[in-house]
N, C-alpha and C positions, 0 to 999 in steps of 0.2 A: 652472445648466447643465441638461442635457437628460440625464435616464436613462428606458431602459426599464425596468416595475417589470411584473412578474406577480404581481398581489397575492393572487390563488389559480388555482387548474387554470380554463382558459379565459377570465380575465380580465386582460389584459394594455394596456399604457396607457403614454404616453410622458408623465413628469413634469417639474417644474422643480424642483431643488432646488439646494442651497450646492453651491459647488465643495468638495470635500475639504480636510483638513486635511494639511499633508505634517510627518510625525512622526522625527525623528532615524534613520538610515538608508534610509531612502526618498524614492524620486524623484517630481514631477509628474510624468506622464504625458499630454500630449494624444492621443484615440483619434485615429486613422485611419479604419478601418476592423476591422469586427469577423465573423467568418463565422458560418453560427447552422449548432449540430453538433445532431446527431439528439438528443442529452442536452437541447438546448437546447429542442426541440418535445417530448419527453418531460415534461421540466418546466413548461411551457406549458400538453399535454395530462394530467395527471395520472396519468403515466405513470413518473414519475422514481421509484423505490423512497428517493435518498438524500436526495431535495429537501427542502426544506423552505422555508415561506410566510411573510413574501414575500419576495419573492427579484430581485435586479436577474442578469439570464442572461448566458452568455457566459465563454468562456475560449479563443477561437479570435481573436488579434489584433496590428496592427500598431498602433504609436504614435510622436508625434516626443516628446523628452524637451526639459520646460518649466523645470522646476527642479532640480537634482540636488547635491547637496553633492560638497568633492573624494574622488576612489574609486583605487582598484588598478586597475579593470577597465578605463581607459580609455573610459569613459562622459562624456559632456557635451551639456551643454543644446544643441536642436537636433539631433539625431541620430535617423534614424527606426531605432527598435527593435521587437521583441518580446521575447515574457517568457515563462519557466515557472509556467502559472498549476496546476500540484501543490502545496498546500501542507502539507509529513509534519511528526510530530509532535518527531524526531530523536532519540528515546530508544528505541521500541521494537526488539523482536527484530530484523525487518528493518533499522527505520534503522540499528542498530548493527554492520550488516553491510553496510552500503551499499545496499543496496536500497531506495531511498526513496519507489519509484514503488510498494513494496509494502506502504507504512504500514501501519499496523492503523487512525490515526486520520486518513488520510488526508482533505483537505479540499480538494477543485477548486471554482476558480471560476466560479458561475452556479449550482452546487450545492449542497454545504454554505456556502457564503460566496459573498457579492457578487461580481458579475463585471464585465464589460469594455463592457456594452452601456452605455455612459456619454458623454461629452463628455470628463471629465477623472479618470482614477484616480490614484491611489497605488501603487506598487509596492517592495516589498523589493528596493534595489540589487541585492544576490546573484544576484536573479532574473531581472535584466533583462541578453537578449540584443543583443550588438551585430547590429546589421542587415547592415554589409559593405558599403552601398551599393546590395542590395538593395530593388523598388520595395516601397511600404508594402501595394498587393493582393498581390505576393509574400510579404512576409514576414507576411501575416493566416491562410497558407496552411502556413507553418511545423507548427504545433502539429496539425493533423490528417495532416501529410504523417510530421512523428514518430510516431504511434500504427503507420503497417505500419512505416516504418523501426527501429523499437524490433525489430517482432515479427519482420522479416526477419532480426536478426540475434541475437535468440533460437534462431530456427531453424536459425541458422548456415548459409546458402546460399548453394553455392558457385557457381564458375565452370562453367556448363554444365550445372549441374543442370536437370531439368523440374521446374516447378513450376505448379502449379496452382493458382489464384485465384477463389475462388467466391464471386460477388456481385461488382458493377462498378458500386457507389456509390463516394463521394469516398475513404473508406478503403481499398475494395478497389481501387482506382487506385492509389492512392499504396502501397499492399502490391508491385502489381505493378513499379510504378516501381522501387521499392526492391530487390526481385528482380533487376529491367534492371542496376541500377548493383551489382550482385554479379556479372552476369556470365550469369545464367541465361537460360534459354529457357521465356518466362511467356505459359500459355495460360490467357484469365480468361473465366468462364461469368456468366452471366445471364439472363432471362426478358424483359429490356427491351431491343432494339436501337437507341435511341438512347443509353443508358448504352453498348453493346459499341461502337459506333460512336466514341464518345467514345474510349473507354477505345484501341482498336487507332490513329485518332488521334495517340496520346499514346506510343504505343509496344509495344502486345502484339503477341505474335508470331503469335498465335491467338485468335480469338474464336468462342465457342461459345455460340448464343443456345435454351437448353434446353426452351423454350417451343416449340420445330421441331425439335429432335436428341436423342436420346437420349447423355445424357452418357458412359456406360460404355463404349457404344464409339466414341466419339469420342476415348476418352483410350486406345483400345486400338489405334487408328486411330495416331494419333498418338507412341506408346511403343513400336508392335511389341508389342505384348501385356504392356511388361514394366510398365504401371503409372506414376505419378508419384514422383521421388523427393522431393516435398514437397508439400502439400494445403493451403493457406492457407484457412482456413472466415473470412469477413467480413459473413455476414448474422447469424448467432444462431439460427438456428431446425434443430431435431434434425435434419431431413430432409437437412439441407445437411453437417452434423456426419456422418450417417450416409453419405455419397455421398463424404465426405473419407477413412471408411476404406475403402470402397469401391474407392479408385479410387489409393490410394495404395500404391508397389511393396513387397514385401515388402521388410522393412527399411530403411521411407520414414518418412519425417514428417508430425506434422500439426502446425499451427499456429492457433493458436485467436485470433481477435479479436473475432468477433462476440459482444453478450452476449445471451446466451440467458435466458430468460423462463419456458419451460417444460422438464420432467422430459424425457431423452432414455434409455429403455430398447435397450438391447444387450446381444448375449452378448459379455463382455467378453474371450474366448477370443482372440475374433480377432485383439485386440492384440498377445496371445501367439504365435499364428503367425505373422503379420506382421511381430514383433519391433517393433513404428513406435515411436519415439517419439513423445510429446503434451506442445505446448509449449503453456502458457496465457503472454497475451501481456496485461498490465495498466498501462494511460500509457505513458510516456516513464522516460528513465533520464536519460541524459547527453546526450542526440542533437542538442538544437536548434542545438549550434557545428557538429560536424560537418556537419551536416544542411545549413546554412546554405552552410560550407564548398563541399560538393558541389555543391550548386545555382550555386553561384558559378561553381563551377570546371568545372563540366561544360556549364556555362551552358544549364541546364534550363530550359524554357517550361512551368509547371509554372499560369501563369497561364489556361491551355488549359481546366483542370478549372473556371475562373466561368461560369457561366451565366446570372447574375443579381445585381447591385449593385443596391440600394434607398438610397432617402436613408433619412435617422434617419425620416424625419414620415411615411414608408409603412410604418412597422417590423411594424404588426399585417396589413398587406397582404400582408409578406412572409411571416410568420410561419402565416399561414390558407393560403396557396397552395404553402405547401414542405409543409404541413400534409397534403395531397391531391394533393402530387406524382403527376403521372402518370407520370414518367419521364423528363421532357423538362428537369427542373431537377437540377443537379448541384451545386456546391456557389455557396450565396449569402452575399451580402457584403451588410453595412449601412455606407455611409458615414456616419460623424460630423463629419468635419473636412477 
């Protein structure tokens, strides 16, 4: 079979190797399709702090199930799924609290372990989601659409709140999304108008392209001076961090998903006077049934956010050109099957 293999930063390569072995509780998997997430061009570029060489990428996917022993869950050969590629270690402090997106020895796949960019995997039954009927580019779209759904409801956001989205990549889409299905009133910022263009599209209620507007008062435009009652930050980088307490209402929220790279200094006072809470927001939890659910039931076109499908045999094409995005790619897919 056909796997992607990055055998160090910048050398990546489509190989042929055995099919897998499928080990007592796990299922075949045939890919579908697989999405390449920012982790996955980090890892690529040698940028990933947790990677390590060599490494087959990927943990953003849909699959039909090929072999599967009999299960509880309702699974059977033939069914297109996806899966929770979190793998916790179920002892630590966290796991033993339920929290398992917050292992200590946490291991995702295409990072510390193998991933998805394959022809055929293996996967822990437990971990494989029923699809619902679901198309397979819908459900490859799951697993990045739970990263804001997780963090949206970290933050607890209600009906009617304002909230604010900053950054209008595939994450901070699906942040906003996941705001919409709480109820809220979601105005998302960015530097790129084909990203806002997307993103309002798909459902914002506002778009503010900060590269022409001064954000601060735009958000004061839009609140009557009173601020946001939630700041969802989805780039990483301090200045964006700093513009979330900014612009966030006394006794607002922030929301952290982007991961930041570098030291962000502030007088930390301000949090004090603002009283804000600060939710840090890391994977998924329980969401990909729900998640699923919703999309089903609210019959979301959540397929809006592809901008680009490659076969498996263009994979280093796609991989160099999402690489130097200009702004006009949003989230890509590699077909395998």
């Amino acid at each position: 079979m056909d796997v992607v293999f990055i055998k160090e930063p910048g050398e990546i390569e489509l190989l042929d190797v055995p099919e897998p072995a499928v080990k007592d509780g796990e299922a075949l998997l045939k890919i579908k399709y697989c999405g390449i997430c920012g982790s996955d061009i980090a890892t690529y570029t040698g940028n990933q702090p947790f990677a390590s060489y060599p490494r087959i990428p990927g943990h953003e996917f849909s699959a039909e199930i090929v072999d599967i022993e009999d299960n509880d869950l309702g699974l059977k050969a033939g069914m297109i799924v996806t899966a929770n590629p979190y793998f916790n270690c179920g002892h630590c402090y966290p796991c033993s609290k339920g929290k398992v997106n917050c292992c200590e020895s946490n291991e995702t796949m295409g990072v510390q372990r193998d991933g998805s960019f394959a022809e055929y995997i293996t996967m822990p039954i437990e971990r494989i989601v029923n699809g619902r009927g679901l198309s397979a580019q819908t459900l490859a779209l799951i697993e990045p659409f739970s990263i804001g759904y997780h963090a949206i409801n970290r933050g607890n956001i209600k009906n009617k709140d304002n909230v604010l989205v900053i950054g209008a990549g595939p994450i901070g889409i699906f942040a906003m999304l996941s705001a919409k299905l709480a109820g809220a009133k979601v105005t998302i910022v960015d530097m790129l108008k084909e990203r806002l263009d997307l993103a309002k599209s798909m459902g914002a209620d506002q778009i503010v392209n900060v590269s022409q507007k001064t954000l601060a008062k735009e958000v004061e435009k839009l609140t009557n001076g009173n601020g946001m009652d939630a700041c969802v930050e989805a780039v990483g980088h301090a200045n964006t961090f700093l513009q979330c307490i900014e612009n966030a209402a006394f006794g607002g929220k922030i929301i952290l998903i982007g991961n930041g790279k570098t030291e962000t200094k502030f007088n930390h006072s301000i949090l004090l006077k603002k009283e804000l809470d600060v939710y840090g927001s890391r994977n998924s939890l329980y969401d990909f049934k729900p998640l699923i659910d919703k999309v089903k039931t609210n019959n979301l076109d959540i397929e809006k956010i592809i901008t680009h499908i490659y076969a498996k045999e263009d994979v280093l094409q796609a991989f160099k050109e999402l690489n130097n995005n200009d702004g006009s790619m949003a989230k890509v897919l590699i077909k395998f099957n």
